[in-house]
Each structure stands twice: as structure tokens, then as C-alpha cells.
PyMOL Python script that loads the backbone (N, CA, C, O; Angstrom):
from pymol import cmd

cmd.read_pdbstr("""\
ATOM      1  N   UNK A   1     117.177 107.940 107.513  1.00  0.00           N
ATOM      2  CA  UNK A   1     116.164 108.234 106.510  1.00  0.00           C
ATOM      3  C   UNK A   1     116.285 107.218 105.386  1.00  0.00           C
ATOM      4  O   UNK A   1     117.292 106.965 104.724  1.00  0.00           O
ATOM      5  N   UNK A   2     115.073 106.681 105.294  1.00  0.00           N
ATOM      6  CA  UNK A   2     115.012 105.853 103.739  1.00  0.00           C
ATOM      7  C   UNK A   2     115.152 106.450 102.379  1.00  0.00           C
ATOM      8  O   UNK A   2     115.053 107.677 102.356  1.00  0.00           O
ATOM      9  N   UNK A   3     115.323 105.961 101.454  1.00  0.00           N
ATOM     10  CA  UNK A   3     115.745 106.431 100.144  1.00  0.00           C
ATOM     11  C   UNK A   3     114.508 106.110  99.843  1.00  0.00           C
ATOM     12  O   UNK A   3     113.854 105.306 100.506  1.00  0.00           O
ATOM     13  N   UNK A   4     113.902 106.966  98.386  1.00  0.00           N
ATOM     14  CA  UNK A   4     112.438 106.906  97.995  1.00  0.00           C
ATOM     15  C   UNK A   4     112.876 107.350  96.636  1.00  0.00           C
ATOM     16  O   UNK A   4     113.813 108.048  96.248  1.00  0.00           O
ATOM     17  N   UNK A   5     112.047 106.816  96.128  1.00  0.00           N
ATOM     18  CA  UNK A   5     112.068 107.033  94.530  1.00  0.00           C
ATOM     19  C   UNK A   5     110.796 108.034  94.055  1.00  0.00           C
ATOM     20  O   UNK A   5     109.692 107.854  94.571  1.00  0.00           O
ATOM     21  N   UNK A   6     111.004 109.164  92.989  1.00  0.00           N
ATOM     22  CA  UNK A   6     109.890 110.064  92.829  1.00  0.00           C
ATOM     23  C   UNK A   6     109.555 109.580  91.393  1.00  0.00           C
ATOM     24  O   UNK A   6     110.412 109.095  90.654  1.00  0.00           O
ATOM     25  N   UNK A   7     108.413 109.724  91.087  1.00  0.00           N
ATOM     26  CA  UNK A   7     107.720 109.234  89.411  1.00  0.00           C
ATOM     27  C   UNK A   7     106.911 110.469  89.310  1.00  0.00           C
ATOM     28  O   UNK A   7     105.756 110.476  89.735  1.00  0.00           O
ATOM     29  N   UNK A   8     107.520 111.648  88.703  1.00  0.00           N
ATOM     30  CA  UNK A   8     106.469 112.865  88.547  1.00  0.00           C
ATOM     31  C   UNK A   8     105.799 112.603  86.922  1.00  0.00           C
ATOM     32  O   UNK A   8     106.600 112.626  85.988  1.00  0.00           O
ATOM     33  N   UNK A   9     104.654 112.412  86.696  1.00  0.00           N
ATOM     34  CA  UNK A   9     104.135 112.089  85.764  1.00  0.00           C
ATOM     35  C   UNK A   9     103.480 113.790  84.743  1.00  0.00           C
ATOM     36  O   UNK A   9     102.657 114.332  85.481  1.00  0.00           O
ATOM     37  N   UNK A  10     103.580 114.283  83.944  1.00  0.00           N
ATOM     38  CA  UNK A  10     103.151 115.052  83.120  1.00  0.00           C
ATOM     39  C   UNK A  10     101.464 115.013  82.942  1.00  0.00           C
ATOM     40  O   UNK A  10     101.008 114.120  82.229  1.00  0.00           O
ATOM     41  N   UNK A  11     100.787 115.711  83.409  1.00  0.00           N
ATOM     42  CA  UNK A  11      99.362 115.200  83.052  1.00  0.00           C
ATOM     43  C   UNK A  11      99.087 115.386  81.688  1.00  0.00           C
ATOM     44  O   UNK A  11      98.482 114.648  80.910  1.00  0.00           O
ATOM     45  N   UNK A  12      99.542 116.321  81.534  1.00  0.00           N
ATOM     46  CA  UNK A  12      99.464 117.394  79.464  1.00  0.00           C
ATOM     47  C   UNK A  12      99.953 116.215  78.891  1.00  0.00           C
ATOM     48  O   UNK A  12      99.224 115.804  77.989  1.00  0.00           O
ATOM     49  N   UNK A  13     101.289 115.299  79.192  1.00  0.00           N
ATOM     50  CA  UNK A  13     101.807 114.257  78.256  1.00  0.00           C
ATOM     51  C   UNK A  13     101.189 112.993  78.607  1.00  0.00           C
ATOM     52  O   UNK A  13     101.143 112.064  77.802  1.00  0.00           O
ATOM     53  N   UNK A  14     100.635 112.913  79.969  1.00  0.00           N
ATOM     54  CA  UNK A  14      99.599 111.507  79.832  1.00  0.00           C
ATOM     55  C   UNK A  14      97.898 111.375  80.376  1.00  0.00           C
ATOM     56  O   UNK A  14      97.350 110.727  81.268  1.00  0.00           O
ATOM     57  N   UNK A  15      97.466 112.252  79.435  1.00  0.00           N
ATOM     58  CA  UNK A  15      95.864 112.507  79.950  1.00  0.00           C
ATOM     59  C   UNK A  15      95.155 111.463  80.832  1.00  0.00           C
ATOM     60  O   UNK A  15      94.309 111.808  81.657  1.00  0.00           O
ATOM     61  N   UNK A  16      95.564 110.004  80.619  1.00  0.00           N
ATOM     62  CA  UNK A  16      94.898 109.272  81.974  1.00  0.00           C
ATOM     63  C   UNK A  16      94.990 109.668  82.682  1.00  0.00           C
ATOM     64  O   UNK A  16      93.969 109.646  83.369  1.00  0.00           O
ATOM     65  N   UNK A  17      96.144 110.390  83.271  1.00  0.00           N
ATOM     66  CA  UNK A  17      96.779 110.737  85.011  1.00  0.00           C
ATOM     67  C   UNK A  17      95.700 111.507  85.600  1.00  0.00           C
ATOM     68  O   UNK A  17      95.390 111.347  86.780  1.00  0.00           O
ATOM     69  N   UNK A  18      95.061 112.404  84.778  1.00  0.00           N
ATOM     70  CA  UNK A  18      93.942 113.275  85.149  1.00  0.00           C
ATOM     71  C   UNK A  18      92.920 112.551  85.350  1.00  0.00           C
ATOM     72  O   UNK A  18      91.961 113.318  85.437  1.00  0.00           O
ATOM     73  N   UNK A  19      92.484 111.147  85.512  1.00  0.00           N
ATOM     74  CA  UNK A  19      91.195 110.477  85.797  1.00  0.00           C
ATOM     75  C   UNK A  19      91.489 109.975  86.873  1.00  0.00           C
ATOM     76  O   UNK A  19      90.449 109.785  87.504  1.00  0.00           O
ATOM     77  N   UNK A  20      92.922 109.451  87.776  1.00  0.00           N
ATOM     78  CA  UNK A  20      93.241 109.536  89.568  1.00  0.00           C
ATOM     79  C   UNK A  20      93.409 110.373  90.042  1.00  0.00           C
ATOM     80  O   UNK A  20      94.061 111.415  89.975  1.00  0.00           O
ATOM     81  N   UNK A  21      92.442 109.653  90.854  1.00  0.00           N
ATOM     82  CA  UNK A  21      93.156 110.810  92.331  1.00  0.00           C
ATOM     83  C   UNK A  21      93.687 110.270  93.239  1.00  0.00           C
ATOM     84  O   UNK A  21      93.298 109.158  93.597  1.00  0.00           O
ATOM     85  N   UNK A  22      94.926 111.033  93.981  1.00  0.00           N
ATOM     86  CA  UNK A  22      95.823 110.770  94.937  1.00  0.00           C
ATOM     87  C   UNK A  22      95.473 109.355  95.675  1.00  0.00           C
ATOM     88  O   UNK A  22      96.168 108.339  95.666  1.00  0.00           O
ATOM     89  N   UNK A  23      94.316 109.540  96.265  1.00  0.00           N
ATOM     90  CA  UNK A  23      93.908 108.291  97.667  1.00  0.00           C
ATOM     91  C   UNK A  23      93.595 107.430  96.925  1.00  0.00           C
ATOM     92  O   UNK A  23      93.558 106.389  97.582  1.00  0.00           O
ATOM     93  N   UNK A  24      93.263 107.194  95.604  1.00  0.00           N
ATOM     94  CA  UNK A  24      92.767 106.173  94.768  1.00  0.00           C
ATOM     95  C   UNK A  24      94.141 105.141  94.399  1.00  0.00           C
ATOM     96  O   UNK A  24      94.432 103.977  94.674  1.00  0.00           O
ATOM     97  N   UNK A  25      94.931 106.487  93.463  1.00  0.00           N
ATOM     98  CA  UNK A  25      96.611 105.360  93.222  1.00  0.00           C
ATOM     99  C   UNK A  25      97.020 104.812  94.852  1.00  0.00           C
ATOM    100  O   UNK A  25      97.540 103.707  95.009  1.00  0.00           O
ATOM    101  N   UNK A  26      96.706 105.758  96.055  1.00  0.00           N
ATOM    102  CA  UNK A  26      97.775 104.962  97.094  1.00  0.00           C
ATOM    103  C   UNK A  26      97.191 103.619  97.397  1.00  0.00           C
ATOM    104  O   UNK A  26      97.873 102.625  97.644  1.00  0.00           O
ATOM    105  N   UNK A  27      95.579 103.660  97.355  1.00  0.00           N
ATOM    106  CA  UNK A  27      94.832 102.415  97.783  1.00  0.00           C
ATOM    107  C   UNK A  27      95.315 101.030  96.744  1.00  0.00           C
ATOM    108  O   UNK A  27      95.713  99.885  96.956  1.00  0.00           O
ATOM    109  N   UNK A  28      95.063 101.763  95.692  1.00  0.00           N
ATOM    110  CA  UNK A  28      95.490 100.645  94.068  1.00  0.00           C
ATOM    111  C   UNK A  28      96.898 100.303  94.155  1.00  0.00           C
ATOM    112  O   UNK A  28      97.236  99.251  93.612  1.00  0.00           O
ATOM    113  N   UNK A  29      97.887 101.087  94.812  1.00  0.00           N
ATOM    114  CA  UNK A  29      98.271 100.494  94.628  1.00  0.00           C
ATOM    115  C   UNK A  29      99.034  99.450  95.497  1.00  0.00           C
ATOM    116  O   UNK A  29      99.698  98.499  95.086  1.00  0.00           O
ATOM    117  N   UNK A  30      98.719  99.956  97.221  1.00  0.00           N
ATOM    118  CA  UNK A  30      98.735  99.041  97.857  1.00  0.00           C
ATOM    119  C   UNK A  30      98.102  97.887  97.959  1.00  0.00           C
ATOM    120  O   UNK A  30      98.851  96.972  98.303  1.00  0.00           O
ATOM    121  N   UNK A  31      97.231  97.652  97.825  1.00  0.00           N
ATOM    122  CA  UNK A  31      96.322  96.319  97.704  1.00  0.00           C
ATOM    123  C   UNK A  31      96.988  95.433  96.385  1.00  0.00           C
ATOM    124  O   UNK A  31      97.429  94.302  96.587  1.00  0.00           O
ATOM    125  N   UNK A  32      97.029  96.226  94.644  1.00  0.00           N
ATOM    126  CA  UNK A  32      97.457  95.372  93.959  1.00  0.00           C
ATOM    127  C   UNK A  32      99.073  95.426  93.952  1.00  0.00           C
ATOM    128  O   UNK A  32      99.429  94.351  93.469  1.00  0.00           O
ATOM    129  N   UNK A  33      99.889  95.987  94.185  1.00  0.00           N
ATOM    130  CA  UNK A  33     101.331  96.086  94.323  1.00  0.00           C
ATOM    131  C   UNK A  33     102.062  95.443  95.495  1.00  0.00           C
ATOM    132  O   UNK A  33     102.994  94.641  95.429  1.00  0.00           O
ATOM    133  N   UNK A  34     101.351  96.043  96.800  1.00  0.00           N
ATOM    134  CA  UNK A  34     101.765  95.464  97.690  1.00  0.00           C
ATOM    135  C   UNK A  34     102.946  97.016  98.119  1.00  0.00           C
ATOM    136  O   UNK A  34     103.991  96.972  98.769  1.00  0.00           O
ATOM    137  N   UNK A  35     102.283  98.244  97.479  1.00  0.00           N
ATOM    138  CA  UNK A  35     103.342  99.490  97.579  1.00  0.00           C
ATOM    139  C   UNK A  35     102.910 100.349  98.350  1.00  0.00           C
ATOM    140  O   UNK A  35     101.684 100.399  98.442  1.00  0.00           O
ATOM    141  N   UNK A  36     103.651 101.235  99.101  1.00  0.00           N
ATOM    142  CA  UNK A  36     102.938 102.045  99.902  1.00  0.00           C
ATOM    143  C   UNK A  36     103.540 103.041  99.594  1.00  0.00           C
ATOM    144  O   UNK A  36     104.722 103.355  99.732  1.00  0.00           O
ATOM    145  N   UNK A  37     102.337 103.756  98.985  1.00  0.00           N
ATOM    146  CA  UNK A  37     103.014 105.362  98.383  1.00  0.00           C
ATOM    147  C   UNK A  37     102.047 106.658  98.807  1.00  0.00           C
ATOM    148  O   UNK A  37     100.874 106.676  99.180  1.00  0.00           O
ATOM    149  N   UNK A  38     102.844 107.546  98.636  1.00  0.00           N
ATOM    150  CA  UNK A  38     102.621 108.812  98.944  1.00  0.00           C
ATOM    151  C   UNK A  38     102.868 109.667  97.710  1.00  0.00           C
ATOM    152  O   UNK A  38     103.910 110.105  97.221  1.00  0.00           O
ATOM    153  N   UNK A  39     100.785 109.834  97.137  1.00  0.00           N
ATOM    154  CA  UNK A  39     100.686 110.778  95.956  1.00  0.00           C
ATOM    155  C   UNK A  39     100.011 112.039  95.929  1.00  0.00           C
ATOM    156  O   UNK A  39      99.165 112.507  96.692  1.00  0.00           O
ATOM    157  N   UNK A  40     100.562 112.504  94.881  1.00  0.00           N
ATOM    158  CA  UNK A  40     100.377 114.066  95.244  1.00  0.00           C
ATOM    159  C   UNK A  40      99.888 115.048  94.026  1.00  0.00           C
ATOM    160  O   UNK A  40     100.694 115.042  93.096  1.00  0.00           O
ATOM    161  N   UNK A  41      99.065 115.655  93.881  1.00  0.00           N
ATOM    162  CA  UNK A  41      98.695 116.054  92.423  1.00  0.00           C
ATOM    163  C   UNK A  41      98.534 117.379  92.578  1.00  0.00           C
ATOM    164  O   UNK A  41      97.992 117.871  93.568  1.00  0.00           O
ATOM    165  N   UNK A  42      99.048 118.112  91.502  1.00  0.00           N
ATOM    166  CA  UNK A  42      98.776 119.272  90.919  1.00  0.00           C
ATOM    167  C   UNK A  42      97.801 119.802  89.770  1.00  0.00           C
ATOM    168  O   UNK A  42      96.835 119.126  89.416  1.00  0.00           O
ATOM    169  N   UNK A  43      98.096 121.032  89.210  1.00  0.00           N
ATOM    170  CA  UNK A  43      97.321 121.152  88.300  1.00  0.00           C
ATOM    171  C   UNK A  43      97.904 120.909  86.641  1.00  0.00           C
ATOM    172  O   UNK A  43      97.319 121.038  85.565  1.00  0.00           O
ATOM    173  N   UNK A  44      99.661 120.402  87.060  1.00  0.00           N
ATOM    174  CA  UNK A  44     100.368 119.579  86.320  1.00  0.00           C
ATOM    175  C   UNK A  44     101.069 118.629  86.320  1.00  0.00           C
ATOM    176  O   UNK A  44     101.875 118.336  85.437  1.00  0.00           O
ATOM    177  N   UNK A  45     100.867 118.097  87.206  1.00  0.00           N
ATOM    178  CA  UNK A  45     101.547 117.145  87.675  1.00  0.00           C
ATOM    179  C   UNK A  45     101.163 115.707  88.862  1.00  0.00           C
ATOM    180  O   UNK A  45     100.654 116.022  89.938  1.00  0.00           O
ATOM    181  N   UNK A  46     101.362 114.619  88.657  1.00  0.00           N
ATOM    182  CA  UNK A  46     100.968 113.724  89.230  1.00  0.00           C
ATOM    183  C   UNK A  46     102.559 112.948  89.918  1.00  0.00           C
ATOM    184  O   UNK A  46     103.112 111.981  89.394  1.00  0.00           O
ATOM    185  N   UNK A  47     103.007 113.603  91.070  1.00  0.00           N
ATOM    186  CA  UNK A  47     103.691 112.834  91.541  1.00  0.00           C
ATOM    187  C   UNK A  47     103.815 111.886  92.677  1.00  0.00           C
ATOM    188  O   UNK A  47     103.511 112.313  93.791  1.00  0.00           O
ATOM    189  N   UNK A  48     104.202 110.712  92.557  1.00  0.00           N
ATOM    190  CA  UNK A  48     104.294 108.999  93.413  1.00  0.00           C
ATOM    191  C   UNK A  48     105.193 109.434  94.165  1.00  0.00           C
ATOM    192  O   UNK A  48     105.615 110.414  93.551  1.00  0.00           O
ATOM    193  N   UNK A  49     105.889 109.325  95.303  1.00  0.00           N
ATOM    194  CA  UNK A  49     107.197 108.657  95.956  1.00  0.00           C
ATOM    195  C   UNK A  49     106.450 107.819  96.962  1.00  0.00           C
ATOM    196  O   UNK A  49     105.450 107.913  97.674  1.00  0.00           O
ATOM    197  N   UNK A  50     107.645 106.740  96.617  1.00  0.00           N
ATOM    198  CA  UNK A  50     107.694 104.820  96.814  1.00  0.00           C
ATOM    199  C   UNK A  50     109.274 104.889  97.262  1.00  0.00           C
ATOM    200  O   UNK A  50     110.207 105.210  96.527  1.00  0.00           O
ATOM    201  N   UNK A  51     109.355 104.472  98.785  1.00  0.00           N
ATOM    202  CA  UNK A  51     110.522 103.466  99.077  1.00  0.00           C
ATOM    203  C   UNK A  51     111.926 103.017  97.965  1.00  0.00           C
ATOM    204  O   UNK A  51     111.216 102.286  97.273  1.00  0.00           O
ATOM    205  N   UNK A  52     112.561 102.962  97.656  1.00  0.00           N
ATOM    206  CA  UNK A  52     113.169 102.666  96.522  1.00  0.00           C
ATOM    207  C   UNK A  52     113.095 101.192  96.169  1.00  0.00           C
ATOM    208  O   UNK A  52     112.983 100.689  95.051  1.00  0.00           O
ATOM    209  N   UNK A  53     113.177 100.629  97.308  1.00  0.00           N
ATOM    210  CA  UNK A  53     113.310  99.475  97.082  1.00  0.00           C
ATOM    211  C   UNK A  53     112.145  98.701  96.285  1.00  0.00           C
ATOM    212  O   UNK A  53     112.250  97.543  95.880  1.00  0.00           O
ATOM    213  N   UNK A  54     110.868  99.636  96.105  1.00  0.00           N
ATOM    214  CA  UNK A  54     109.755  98.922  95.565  1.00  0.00           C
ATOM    215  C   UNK A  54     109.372  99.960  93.990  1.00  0.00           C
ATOM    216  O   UNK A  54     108.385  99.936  93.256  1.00  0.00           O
ATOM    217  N   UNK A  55     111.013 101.042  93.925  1.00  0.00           N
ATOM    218  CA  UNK A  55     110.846 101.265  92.736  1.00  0.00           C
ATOM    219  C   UNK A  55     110.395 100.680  91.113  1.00  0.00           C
ATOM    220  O   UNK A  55     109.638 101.268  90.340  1.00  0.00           O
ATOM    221  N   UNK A  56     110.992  99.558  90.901  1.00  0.00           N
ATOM    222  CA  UNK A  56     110.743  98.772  90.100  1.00  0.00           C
ATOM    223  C   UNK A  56     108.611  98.051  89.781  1.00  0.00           C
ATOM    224  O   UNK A  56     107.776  98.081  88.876  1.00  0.00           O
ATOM    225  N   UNK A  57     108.729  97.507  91.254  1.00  0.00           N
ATOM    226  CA  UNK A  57     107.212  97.264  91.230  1.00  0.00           C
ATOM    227  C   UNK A  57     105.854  98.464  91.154  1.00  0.00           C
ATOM    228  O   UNK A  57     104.641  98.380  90.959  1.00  0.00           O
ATOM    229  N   UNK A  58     106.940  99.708  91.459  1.00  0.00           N
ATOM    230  CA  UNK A  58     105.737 100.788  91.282  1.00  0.00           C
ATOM    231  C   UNK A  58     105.673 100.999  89.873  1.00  0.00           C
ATOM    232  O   UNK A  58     104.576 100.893  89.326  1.00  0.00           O
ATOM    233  N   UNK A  59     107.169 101.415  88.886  1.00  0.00           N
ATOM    234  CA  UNK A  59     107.227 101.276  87.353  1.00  0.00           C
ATOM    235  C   UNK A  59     105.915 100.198  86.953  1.00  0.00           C
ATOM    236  O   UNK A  59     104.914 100.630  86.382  1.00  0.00           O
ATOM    237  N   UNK A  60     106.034  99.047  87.254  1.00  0.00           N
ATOM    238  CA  UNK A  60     105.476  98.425  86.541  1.00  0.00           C
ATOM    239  C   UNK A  60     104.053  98.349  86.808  1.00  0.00           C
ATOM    240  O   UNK A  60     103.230  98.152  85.914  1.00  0.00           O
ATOM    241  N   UNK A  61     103.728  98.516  88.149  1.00  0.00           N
ATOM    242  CA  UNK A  61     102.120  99.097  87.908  1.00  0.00           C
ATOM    243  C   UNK A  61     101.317 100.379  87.261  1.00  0.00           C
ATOM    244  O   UNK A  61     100.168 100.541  86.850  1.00  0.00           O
ATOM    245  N   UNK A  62     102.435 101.175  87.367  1.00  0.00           N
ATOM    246  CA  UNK A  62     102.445 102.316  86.917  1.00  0.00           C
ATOM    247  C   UNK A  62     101.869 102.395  84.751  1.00  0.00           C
ATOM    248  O   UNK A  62     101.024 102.841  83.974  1.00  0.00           O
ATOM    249  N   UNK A  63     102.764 101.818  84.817  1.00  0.00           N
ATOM    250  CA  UNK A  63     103.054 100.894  83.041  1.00  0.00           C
ATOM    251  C   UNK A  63     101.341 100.396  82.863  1.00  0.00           C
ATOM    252  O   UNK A  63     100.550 100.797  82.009  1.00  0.00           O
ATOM    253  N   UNK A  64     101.100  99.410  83.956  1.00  0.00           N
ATOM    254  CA  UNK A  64      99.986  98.895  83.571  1.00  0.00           C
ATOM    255  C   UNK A  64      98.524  99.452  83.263  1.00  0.00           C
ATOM    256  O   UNK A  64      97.589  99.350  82.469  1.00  0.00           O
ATOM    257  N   UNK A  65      98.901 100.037  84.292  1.00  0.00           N
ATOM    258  CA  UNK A  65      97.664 101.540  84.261  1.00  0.00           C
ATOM    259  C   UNK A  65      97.792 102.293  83.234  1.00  0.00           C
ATOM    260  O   UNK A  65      96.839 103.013  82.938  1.00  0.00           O
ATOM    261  N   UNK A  66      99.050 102.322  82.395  1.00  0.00           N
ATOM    262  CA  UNK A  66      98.803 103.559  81.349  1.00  0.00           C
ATOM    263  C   UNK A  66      99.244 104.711  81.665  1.00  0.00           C
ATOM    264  O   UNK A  66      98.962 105.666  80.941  1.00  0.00           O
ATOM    265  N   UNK A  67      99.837 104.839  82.528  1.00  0.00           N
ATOM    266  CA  UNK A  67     100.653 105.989  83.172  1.00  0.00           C
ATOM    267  C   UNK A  67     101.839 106.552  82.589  1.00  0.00           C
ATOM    268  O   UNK A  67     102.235 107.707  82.433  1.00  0.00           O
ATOM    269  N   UNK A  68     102.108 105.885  82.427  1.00  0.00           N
ATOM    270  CA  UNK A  68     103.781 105.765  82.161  1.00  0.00           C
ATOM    271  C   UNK A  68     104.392 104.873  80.894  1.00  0.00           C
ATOM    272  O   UNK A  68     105.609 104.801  80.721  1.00  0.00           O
TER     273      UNK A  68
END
""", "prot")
cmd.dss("prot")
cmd.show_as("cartoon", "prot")
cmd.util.cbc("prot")
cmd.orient("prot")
């Protein structure tokens, strides 16, 4: 089993998160990252898991978007 990194995002603490949806971040961010993630949303919560190894590059798209 691979190691994966989780980014559970707060929607209440970052109101952008509530303007993606799931298939939107995985597309965004494969195409601009080069990441292949698996996202998942609640009615509080917006959570990523990413590979670990592409932890870092998901942070920072993540960042860019305003997410995080």
C-alpha cells in the first residue's frame, strides 16, 4: 500500500472551498499539477488525498487557489 497524504480543508474557515466540486479539483488538478487525487466533500468539509510523494505539489496548488 502507498502512503497518501490527507488535506481536510474547513469550508466554515475557507468559504472558497464551497465554490469546488470534487471532479472539478481532481481534473484541476491533474492537468495543472500533474496530481492525481481523490476528493471528497461534505457538508463540512473538503477533503484531498494525494500520494505523498506529490504532497508538497498538492500544498502548493492548493495555496494557489486560495484554499489553504
Amino acid at each position: 500500500m502507498a502512503a497518501t497524504a490527507t488535506f481536510s480543508i474547513n469550508m466554515y474557515s475557507a468559504p472558497t472551498a464551497r465554490a469546488f466540486s470534487p471532479c472539478e479539483i481532481e481534473s484541476r488538478m491533474d492537468s495543472e499539477a500533474g496530481v492525481k487525487a481523490r476528493v471528497f466533500k461534505d457538508s463540512a468539509y473538503l477533503t484531498i488525498q494525494v500520494p505523498a510523494a506529490f504532497s508538497v505539489d498538492t500544498a502548493n496548488w492548493l495555496s494557489a487557489e486560495g484554499l489553504i
